[in-house]
C-alpha positions as CSV (number, residue, x, y, z in Angstrom):
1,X,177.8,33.2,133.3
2,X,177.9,36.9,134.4
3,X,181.8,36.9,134.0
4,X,181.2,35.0,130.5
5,X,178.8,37.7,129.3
6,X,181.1,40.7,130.4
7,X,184.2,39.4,129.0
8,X,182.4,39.4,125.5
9,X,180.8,42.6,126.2
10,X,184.6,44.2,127.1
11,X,185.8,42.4,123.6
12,X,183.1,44.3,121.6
13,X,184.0,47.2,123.4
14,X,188.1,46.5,122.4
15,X,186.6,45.5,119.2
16,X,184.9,48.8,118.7
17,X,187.6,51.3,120.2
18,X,190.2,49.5,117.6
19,X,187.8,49.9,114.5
20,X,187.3,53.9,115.5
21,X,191.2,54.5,116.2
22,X,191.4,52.7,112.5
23,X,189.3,54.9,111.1
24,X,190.6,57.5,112.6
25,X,194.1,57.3,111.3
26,X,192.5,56.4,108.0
27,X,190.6,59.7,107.9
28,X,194.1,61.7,109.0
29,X,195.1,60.2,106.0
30,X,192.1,61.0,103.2
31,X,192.2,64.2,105.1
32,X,196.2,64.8,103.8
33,X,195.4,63.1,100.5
34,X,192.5,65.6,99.5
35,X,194.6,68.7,100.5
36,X,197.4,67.7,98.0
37,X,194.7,67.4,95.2
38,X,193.2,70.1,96.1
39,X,196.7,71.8,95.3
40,X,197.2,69.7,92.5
41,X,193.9,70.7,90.9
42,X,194.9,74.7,91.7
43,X,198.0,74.2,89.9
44,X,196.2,72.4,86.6
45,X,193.7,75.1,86.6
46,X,196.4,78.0,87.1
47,X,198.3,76.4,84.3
48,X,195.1,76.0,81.9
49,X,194.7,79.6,82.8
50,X,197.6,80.5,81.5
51,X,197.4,78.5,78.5
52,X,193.9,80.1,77.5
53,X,195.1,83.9,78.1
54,X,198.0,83.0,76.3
55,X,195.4,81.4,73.2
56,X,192.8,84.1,73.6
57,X,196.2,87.1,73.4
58,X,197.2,85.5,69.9
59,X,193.6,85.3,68.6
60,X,193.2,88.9,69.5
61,X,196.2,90.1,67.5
62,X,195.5,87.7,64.7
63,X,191.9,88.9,64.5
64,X,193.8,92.5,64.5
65,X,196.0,92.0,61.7
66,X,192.7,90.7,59.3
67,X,190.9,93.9,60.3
């Protein structure tokens, strides 16, 4: 019974180790994932920064012209 009890107890523990190694990979991965939108969202805001300098420049000189 003894060897019974520890060869279920050494499968949870298998059981276990595999699960953590899977989640570990899997956070590696989310990890590498939320770096690139991180980027992605620098790049968008960059670019919308742009776009509104760009917007608030021609409402300046329009506003200019009319005075």
């Amino acid at each position: 019974m003894n060897g019974e009890l520890f060869a279920q107890l050494e499968q949870k523990i298998q059981n276990a180790v595999d699960s953590i190694e899977m989640l570990k990979m899997e956070n590696e991965e989310l990890k590498a994932e939320n770096a690139r939108l991180q980027q992605e969202r620098q790049e968008w805001e960059q670019r919308l920064g742009g776009l509104l300098d760009k917007l608030q420049s021609l409402d300046e000189s329009s506003n200019g012209e009319t005075a």
